[in-house]
N, C-alpha and C positions, 0 to 999 in steps of 0.2 A: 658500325665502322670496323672496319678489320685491323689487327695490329702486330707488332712486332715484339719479342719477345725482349725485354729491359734488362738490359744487358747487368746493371746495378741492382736486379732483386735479390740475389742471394746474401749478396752485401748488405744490402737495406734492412734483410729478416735477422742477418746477425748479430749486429748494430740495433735492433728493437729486443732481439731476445737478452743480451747484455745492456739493456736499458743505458747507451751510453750518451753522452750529454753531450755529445759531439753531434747526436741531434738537433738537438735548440740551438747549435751556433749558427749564426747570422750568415757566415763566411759558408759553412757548409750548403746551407740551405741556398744561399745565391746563387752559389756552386752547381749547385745538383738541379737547380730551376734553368738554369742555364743550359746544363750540359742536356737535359730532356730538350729544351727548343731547339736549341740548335743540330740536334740528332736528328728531328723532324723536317727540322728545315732540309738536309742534305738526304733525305726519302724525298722528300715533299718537291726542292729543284730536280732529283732525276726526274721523276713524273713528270715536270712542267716541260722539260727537252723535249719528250718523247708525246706530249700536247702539243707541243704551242709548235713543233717544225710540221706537223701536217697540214696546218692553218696558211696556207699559200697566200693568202689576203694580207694575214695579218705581216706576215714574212716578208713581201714584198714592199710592206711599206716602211717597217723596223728595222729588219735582219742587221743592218750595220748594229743598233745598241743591244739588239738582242741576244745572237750568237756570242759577242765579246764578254759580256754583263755577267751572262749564266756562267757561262765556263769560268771566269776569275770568283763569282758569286761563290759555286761550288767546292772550288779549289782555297777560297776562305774558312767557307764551312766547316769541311773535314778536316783543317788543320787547326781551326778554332774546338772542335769536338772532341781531337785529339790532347789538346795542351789543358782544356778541361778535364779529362780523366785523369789524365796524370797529377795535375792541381788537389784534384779532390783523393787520392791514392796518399800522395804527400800528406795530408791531413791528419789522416788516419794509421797509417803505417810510415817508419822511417826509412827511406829510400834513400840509400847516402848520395851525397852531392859533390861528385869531381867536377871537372872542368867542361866535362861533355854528359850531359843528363842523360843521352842515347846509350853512351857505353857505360854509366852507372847503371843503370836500367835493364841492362843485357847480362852484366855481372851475375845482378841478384836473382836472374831469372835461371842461369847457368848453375846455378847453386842448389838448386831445389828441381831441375828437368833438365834431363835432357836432351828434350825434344822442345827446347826452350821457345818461350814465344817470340816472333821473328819481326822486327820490324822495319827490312830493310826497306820496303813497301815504301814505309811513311816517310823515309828519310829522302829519299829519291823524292818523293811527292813533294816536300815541305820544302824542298830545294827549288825545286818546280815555279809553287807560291813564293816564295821569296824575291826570288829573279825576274819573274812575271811582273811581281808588283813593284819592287824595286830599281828596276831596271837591267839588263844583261840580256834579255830573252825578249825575244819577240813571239807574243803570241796570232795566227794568223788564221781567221775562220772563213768557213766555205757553207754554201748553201744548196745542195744538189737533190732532185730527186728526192724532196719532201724530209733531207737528213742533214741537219747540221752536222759539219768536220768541224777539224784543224789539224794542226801540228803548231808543235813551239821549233822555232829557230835559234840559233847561237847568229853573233856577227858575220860567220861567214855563211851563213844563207844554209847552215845543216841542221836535217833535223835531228833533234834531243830527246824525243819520244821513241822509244826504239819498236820494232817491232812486236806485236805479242798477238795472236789470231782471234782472242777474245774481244779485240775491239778494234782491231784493223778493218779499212776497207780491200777486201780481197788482200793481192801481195803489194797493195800501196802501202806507203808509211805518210798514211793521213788516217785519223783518226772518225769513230763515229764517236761522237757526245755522247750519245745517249750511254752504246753499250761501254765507253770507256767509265762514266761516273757511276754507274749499275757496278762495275767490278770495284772499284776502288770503295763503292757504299757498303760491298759485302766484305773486301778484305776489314773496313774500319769498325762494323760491326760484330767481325767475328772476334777480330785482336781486341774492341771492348771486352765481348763475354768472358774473352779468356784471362786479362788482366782484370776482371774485379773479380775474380774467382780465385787470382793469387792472392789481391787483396783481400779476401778475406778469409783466406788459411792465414796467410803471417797476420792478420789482426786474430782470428783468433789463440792462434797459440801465444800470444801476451797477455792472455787474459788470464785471471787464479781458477785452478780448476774447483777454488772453493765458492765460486759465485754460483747460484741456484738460476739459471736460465729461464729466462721470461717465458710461457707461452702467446703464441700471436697468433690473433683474430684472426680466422680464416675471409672473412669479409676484408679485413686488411693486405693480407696475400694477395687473392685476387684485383685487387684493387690495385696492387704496383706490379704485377707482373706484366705486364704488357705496358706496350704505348703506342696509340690509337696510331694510324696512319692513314689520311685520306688517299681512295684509289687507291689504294696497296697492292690490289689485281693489278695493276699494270704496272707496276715493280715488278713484280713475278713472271707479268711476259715476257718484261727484257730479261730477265734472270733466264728463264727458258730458251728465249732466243739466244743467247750467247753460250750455251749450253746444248743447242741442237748439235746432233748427231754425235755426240760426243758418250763416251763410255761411263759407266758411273765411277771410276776412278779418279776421271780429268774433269767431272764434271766440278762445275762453281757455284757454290747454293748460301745464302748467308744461313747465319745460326738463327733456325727455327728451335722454341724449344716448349 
């Protein structure tokens, strides 16, 4: 099975090489068991889009629970994947806590780059999930030519999803499923890699440079650096597809590593 690179190894090998006890916590461990499925799951639902809208049968006789399901499904996922990282960051490193955890968060990162990590992405996104689930926004799905859409509406019948070519269909502002949750898996996969990679410079430099650093088992390394993904070839074709003809500049690639 092919896999993806864990966003959490460099962290994980630093945390073993300072033998710290933050391992055997209960919380952490729930944490990090968690934040692995649920990372898989939001691989795992783009693939099923990008399955399950070729199946005309099956489409025909579901599409109203199905096209709805996935897309709120998805749009759980990644904001459940996101509020995981951050949970499990807090743990380990102190992260100070104003009123808005996005601009603490942007502070510290402003401190230390800058070419700071950006997460205006998720914030848009989680505003998205909120309003969808809680009500303000209507979400409204289409089934055309073997491709689940949508767009989300405000009350007055406008859409809220603006336009972007990576997952537009043509110059509509209706959305494809597939390649819009392909771009937002790569933007959450990359802002992982790059947030436990700050975590674990600021975890390290609170450490005494008089502790003697653990060696770790090379069997162990490979052992967390990836995380399996079933079908992962067809993550990569939509990643390709919405990356045809495009320059390597503008291209969208998650973090292979």
């Amino acid at each position: 099975m092919e896999s993806i690179y864990n966003p959490m190894y460099k962290l994980l090998i630093s945390l073993n090489e300072y033998d710290d006890e933050i391992l055997a916590d209960p919380k952490f461990e729930m944490l990090f068991k968690n934040f692995r499925s649920n990372l898989k799951k939001v691989f795992h639902g783009t693939i099923l889009i990008s399955e399950i809208q070729n199946d005309e049968q099956i489409m025909s006789l579901y599409d109203y629970i199905i096209k709805p399901e996935l897309i709120e499904y998805l749009y759980q996922k990644i904001t459940t994947v996101w509020d995981l990282s951050y949970q499990i960051g807090t743990l380990i490193i102190k992260i100070p806590k104003g009123k808005n955890k996005y601009e603490s968060l942007q502070k510290e990162f402003n401190k230390i780059n800058q070419n700071a990590l950006d997460f205006r992405w998720y914030k848009s996104f989680n505003e998205f999930r909120n309003r969808i689930t809680h009500g303000g926004l209507n979400l409204i799905t289409y089934y055309d030519n073997k491709r689940i859409k949508f767009q989300i509406y405000d009350n007055d019948v406008e859409e809220t999803i603006e336009y972007n070519d990576f997952y537009n269909d043509g110059q509509r502002l209706i959305i494809f499923a597939d390649y819009y949750f392909t771009y937002y898996t790569i933007q959450l996969h990359n802002y992982l890699c790059k947030f436990f990679d700050y975590v674990k410079t600021q975890y390290e430099q609170q450490q005494s440079k008089d502790i003697n650093r653990n060696t770790i088992d090379e069997y162990y390394k490979n052992q967390i650096k990836n995380i399996e993904i079933a079908n992962l070839e067809k993550f990569l074709k939509l990643q390709n597809d919405i990356n045809l003809n495009r320059d390597e500049n503008s291209k969208y690639n998650f973090y292979y590593r």
